[in-house]
N, C-alpha and C positions, 0 to 999 in steps of 0.2 A: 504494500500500500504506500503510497504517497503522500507525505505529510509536511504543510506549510509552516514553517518556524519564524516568531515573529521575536525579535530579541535586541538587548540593547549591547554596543559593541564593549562594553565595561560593566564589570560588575563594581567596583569600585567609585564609579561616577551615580549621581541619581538619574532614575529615567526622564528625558527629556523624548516625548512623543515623534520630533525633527529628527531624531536622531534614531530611530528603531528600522533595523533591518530586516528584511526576510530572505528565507533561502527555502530550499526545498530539499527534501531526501526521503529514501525509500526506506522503509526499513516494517519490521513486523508491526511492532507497536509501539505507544506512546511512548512506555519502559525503553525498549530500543533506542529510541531517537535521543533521549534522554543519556543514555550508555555512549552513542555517540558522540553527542557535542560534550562527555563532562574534561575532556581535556581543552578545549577552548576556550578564552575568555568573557566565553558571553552567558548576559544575566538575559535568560531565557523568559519572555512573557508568556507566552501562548501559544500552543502546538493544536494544530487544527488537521484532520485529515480530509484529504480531499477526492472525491468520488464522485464519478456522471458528470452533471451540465458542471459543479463546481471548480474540476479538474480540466473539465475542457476549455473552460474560462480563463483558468490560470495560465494553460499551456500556449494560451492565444496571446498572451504578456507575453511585451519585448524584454522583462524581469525575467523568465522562469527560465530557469537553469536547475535541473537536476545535480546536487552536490553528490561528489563522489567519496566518502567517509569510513 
């Protein structure tokens, strides 16, 4: 599955909304994607997965880049 991450580039900084990235990566599940990013330094908001029209929508953004992790 397909899961959008929505995350701030520091965990050490407070979240400023201008400043929140997303990326995308495949993995089982939430646990997964989690296991993923925990060596990176990002303070992770919102993992959303994405399925049907919401993935087709995504995949249509000049953004959507499948991370290789």
């Amino acid at each position: 599955m397909i899961y959008k991450v929505l995350y701030q580039p520091s965990r050490d900084e407070v979240p400023v909304r201008e400043q929140t990235g997303a990326l995308y990566l495949e993995a089982n599940d939430v646990r997964d994607v989690r296991k993923k990013l925990a060596d990176k330094p990002y303070n992770v908001e919102f993992i959303q997965p994405l399925t049907g029209k919401f993935l087709d929508y995504e995949q249509k953004s000049a953004e959507f880049k499948l991370e290789k992790l």
